[in-house]
C-alpha positions as CSV (number, residue, x, y, z in Angstrom):
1,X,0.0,0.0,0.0
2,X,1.4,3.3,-0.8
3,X,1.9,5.9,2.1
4,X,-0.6,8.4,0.4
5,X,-3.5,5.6,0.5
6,X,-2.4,4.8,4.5
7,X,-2.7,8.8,5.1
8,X,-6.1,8.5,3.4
9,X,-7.2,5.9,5.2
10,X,-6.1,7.1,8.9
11,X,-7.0,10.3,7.8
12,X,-10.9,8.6,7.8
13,X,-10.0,6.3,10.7
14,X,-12.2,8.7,13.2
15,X,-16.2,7.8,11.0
16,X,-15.1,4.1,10.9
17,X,-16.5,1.6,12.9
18,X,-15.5,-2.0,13.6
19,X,-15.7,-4.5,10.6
20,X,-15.7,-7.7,12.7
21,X,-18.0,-9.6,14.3
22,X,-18.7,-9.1,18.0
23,X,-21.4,-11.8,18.8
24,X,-24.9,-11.8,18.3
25,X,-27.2,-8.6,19.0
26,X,-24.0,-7.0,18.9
27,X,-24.1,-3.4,17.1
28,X,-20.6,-2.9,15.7
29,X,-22.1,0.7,14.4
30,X,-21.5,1.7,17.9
31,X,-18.0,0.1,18.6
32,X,-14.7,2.9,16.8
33,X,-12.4,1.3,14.8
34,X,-8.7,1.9,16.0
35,X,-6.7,0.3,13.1
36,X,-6.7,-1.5,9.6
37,X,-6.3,-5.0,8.7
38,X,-5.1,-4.7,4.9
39,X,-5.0,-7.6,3.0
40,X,-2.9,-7.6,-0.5
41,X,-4.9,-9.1,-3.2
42,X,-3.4,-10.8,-6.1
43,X,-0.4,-13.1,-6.4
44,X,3.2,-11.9,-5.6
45,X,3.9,-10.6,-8.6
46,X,0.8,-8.4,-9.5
47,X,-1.4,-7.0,-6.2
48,X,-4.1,-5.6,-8.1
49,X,-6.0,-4.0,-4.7
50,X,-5.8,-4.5,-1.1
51,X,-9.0,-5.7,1.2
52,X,-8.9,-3.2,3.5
53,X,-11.2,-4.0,6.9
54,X,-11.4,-1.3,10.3
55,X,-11.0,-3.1,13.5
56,X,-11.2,-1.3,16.9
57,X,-8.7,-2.2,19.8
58,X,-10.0,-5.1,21.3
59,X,-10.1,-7.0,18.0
60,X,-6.8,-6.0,16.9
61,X,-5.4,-7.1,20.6
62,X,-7.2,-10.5,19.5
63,X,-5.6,-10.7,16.7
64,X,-2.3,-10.3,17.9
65,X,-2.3,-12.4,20.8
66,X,-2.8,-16.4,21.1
67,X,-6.0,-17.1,22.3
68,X,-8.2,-16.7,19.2
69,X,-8.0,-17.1,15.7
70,X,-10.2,-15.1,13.0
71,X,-12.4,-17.0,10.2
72,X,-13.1,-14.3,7.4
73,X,-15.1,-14.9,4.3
74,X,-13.4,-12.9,1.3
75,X,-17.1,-13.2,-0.7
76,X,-20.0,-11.9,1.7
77,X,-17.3,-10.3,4.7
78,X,-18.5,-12.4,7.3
79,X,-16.4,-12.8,10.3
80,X,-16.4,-15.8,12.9
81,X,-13.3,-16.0,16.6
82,X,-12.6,-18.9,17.1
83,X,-11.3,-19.7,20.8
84,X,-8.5,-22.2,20.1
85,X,-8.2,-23.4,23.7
86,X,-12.2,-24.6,23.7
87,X,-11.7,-25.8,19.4
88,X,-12.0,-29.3,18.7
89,X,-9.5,-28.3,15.8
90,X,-5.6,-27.1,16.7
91,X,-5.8,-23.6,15.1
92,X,-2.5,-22.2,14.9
93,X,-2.7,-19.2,12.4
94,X,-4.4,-16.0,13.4
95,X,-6.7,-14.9,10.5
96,X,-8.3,-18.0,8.7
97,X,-9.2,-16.4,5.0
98,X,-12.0,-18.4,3.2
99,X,-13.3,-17.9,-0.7
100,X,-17.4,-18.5,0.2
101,X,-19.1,-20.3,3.5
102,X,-21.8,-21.5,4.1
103,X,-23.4,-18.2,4.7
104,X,-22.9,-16.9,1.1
105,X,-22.4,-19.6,-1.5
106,X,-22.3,-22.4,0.1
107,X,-19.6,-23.9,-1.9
108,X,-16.0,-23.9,-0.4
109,X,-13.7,-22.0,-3.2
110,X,-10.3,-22.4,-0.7
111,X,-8.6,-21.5,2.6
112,X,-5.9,-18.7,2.7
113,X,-3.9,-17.7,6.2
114,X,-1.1,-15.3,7.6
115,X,-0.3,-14.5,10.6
116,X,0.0,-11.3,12.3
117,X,3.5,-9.4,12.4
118,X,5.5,-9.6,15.8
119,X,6.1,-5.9,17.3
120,X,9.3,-5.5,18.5
């Protein structure tokens, strides 16, 4: 992403709100978003555009620690945690990528991951 998108985007950071889910009955109208998750989209040579998807504190605190791991659906931007102590799965990655779920098409069209960057 080029710095004069990020400035753009921070620049709106203060009318977003969170893009993740929070549980049901949950409002995420009401809940800030803090950061960006951007996602590069494309293969390594050519990133034609990035997904780019507000989260407030708490999720991005999820995200970076070890206790949960993020399903997100690239088609209909549906979001599901995952709390890998109580999983019947061993989820190791922090955001779990999917092309279509259930929700959307019902057809499974693949499962991308990364994980999030280590502050130092």
């Amino acid at each position: 992403m080029h710095d004069t998108d990020c400035l753009a985007l921070l620049a709106g950071l203060a009318e977003e709100h969170c893009g993740l889910n929070h549980g049901p009955g949950v409002d995420t109208s009401a809940i800030p978003a803090s950061d960006y998750i951007a996602l590069p989209m494309g293969n390594a040579e050519t990133i034609k555009r990035e997904m780019v998807i507000p989260v407030c504190a708490e999720c991005a605190q999820a995200l970076l620690g070890e206790e949960w791991t993020l399903i997100y659906c690239l088609e209909c931007n549906q979001s599901q945690w995952i709390c890998r102590a109580r999983a019947k799965l061993h989820y190791r990655h922090h955001i779990l990528w999917q092309k279509g779920c259930p929700k959307c098409t019902g057809k499974f069209g693949g499962l991308y991951f990364n994980d999030m960057p280590v502050a130092e």
